[in-house]
C-alpha positions in Angstrom: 65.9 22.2 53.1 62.4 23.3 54.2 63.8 26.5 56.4 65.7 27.3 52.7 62.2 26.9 50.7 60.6 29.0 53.0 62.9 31.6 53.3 63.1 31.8 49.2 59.4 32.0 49.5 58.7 34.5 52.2 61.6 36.7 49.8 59.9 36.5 47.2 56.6 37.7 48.2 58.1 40.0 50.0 59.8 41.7 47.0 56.1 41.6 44.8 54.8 43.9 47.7 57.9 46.0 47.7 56.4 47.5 51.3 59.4 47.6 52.9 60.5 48.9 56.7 60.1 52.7 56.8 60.0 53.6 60.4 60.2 51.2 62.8 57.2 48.6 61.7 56.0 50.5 58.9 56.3 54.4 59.6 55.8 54.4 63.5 57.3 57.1 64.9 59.4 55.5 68.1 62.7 57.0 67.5 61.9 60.5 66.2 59.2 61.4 69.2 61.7 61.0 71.6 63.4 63.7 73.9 61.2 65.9 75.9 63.1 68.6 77.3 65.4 68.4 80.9 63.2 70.8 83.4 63.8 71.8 87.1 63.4 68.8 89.8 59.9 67.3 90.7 58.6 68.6 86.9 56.2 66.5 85.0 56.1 66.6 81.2 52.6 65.5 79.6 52.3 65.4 75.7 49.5 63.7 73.6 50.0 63.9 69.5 48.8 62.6 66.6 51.4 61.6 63.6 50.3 60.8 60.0 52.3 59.7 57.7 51.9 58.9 54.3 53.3 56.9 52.0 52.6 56.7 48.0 55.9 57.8 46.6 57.3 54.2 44.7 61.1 54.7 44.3 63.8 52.3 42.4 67.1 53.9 44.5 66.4 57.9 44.2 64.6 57.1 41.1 60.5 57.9 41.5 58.5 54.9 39.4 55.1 56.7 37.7 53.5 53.8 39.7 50.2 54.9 41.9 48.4 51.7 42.3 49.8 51.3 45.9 49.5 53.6 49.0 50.1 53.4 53.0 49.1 55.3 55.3 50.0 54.8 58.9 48.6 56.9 61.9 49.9 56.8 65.1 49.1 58.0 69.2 52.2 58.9 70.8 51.9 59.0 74.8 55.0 60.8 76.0 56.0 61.2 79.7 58.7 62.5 81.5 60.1 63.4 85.3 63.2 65.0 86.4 64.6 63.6 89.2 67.2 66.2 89.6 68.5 69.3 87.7 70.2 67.4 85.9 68.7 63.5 85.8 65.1 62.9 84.1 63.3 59.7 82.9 61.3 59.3 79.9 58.6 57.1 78.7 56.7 56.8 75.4 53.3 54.8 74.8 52.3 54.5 71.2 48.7 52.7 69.9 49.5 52.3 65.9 46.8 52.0 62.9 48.4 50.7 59.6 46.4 50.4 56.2 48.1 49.4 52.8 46.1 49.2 50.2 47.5 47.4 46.3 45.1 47.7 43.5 45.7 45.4 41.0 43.8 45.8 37.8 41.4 47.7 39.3 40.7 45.1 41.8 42.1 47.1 45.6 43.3 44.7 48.2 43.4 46.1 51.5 45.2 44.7 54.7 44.8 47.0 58.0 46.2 46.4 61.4 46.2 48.0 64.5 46.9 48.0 68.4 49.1 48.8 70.8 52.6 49.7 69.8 56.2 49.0 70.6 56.8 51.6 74.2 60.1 53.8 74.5 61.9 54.0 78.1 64.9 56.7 78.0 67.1 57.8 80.9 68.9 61.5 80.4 71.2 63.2 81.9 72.0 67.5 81.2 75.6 68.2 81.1 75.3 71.8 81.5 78.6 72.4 83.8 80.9 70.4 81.0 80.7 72.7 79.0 79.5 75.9 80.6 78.1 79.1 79.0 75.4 78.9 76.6 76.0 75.7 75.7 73.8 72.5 76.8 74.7 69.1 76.1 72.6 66.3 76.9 72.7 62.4 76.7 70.5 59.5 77.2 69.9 55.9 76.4 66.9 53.2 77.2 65.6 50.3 75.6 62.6 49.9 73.0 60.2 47.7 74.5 58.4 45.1 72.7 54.6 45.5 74.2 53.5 45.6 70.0 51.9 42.5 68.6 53.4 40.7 65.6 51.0 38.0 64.8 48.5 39.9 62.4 46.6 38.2 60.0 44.8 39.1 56.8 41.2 38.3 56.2 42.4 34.7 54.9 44.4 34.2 58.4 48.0 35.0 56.5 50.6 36.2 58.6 51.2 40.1 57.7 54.7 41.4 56.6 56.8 42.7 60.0 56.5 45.9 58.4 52.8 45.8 58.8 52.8 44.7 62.2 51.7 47.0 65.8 55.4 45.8 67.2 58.7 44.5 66.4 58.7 41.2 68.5 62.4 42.4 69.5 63.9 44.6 72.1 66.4 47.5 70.7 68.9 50.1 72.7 68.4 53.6 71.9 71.4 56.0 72.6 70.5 59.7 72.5 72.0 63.4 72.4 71.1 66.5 71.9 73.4 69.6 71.8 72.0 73.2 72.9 73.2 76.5 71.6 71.4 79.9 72.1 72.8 83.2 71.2 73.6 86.9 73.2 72.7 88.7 70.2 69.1 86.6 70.4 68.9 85.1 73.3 65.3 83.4 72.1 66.5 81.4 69.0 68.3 78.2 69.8 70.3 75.8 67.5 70.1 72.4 68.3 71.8 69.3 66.8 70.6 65.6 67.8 71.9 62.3 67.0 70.1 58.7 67.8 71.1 55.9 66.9 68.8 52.9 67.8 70.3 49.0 67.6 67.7 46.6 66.9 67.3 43.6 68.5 65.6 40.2 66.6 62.7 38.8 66.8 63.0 34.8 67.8 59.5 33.5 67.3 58.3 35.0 64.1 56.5 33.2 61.7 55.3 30.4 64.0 58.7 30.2 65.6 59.6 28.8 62.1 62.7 31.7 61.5 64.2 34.8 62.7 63.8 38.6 61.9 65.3 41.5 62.6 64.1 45.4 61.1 67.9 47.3 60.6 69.5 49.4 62.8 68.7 53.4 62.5 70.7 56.4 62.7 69.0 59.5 62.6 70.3 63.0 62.8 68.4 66.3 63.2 69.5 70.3 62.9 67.4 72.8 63.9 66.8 76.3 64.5 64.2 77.7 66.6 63.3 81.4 67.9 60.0 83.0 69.6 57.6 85.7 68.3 55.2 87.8 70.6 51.7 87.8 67.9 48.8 89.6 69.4 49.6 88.7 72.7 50.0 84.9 71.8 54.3 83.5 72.0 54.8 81.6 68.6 57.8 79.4 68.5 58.5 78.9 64.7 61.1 76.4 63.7 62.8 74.8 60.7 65.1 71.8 60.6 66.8 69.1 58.4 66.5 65.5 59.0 69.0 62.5 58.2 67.6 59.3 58.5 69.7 55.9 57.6 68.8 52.2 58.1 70.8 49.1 57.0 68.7 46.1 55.3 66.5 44.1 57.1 67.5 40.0 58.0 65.5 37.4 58.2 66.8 33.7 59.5 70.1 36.1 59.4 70.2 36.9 55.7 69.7 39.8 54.4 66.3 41.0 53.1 66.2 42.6 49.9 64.2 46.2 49.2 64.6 47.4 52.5 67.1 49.9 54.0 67.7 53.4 52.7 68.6 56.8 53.5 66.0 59.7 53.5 66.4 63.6 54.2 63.7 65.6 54.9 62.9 69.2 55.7 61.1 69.6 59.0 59.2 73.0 59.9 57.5 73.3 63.2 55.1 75.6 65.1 54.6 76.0 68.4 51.7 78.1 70.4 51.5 78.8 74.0 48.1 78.7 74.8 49.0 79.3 78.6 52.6 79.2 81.0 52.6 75.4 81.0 50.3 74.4 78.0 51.7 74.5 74.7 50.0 73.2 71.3 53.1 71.4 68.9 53.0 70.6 65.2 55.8 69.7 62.5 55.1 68.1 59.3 58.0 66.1 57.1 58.7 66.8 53.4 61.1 65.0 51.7 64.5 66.4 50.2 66.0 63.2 49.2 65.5 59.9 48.8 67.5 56.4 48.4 66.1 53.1 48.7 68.0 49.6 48.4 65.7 48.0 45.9 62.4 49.1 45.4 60.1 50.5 48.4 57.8 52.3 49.2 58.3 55.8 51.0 56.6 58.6 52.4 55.2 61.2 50.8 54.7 63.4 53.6 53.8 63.4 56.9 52.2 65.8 59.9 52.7 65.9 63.8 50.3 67.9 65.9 49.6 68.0 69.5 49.4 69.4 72.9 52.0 69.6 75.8 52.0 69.9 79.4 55.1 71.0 81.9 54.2 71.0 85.5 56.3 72.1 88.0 56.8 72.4 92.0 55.3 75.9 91.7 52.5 74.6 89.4 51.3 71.5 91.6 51.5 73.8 94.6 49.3 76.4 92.9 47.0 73.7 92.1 46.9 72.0 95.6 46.0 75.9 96.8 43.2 76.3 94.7 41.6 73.0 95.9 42.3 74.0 99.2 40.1 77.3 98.5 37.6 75.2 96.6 
């Protein structure tokens, strides 16, 4: 009887915040920044971005509510590396450190709860399947777990337990299955057309809440189309791109019932820019602007969000120019 009570409790404040999961614990990008491209053996892939994402857009199902008094904002460092171990094998790891701030002003009083800290971490294992299918065509597949390395223990200033959704990790590990399908053109041999699809299976959370209950953030399929080509401007290789985004999660549980105001489906346009600053250093950026929206419930949901960052690809031929010019230093 006291498990029921708190569960009917914990729902029902849960539903007066209506801050609901958005992206893995609250907006943090895990699944989306995934999927550094397959190089030649012995490269190493370096990439350091920021991702803000902000979220101020109150919806009842696709309907927007004229409702302002809340706002979150999450902002997030994503660590990605990757090395191929073969031509056609590579590894994959992703770091995150997470700052999340909600703020609820009620009657012109603003309560603010922030958290952050290191971040659920991303392990992915891909393999290229260029000689299935042959030509112009690229196919590649991968899966890994999400690893729990995010606390979930949180408090506000009065020592309450934060919502999951508020919290640096999940408590739970997940399975992450990957692909990405390749397609460039004769007639323009430097636009591509890619098409990606992950799907990532959460896992629960045993100990929340003092080891008092169970919870588990739902399961997320995503799916991305995109189009990309390269522009010679003053000398400097732009790599302009645009894309759609599908993005679907079922309703969170907790003690194995369902939660209520959370799950939803979201489609956003996604433009990108790329700039070479040299061979091997590139600066990225993409932002995220919503198409359509539909919430179970009431929630929360972003408003937009930005991507911007550098990346690194060093190869055999790299390392051993740098090894030379030590040797001549």
């Amino acid at each position: 009887m006291q498990k029921i009570l708190f569960l009917m409790g914990f729902s029902i404040l849960y539903s007066i915040h209506v801050d609901a999961q958005t992206c893995c614990s609250g907006g943090i990008p895990l699944s989306n920044s995934i999927g550094l491209p397959i190089e030649s053996q012995g490269a190493w892939q370096l990439s350091l971005s920021y991702d803000y994402n902000r979220l101020n857009t109150l919806l009842s199902g696709s309907d927007q509510i004229d409702d302002d008094s809340r706002l979150r904002i999450t902002q997030s460092l994503l660590f990605n590396s990757g090395y191929t171990i073969t031509n056609d094998l590579s590894v994959e790891l992703l770091l995150t450190y997470i700052n999340q701030k909600r703020e609820i002003d009620q009657f012109g009083n603003i309560n603010i709860d922030e958290t952050y800290g290191i971040g659920d971490a991303v392990l992915l294992f891909k393999y290229n399947f260029n000689d299935l299918l042959g030509g112009s065509n690229t196919l590649r597949l991968g899966l890994g777990p999400k690893i729990p390395l995010g606390a979930t223990d949180k408090t506000n200033d009065n020592g309450i337990l934060l919502n999951p959704d508020l919290q640096p990790g999940s408590g739970a590990w997940d399975l992450i299955l990957w692909s990405t399908y390749l397609q460039s053109f004769d007639f323009r041999p430097s636009g591509t057309f890619s098409g990606s699809l992950i799907y990532r299976y959460t896992g629960t959370n045993n100990n929340y809440f003092n080891n008092n209950t169970t919870y588990r953030f739902g399961s997320e399929f995503q799916a991305f189309l995109n189009y990309t080509d390269q522009f010679l401007v003053s000398k400097t290789l732009l790599d302009p791109g645009l894309g759609v985004k599908y993005r679907q999660t079922s309703e969170d549980e907790i003690g194995g019932a369902s939660l209520e105001n959370t799950g939803g489906k979201w489609v956003n346009l996604v433009p990108s820019l790329n700039i070479h600053l040299s061979k091997s250093l590139l600066f990225i950026s993409k932002a995220e602007i919503p198409l359509y929206n539909y919430v179970e419930g009431t929630q929360l949901t972003p408003t937009f969000r930005i991507t911007a960052g550098i990346f690194l690809t060093l190869t055999k031929k790299d390392k051993n120019d740098f090894q030379n010019l030590n040797n001549q230093l």
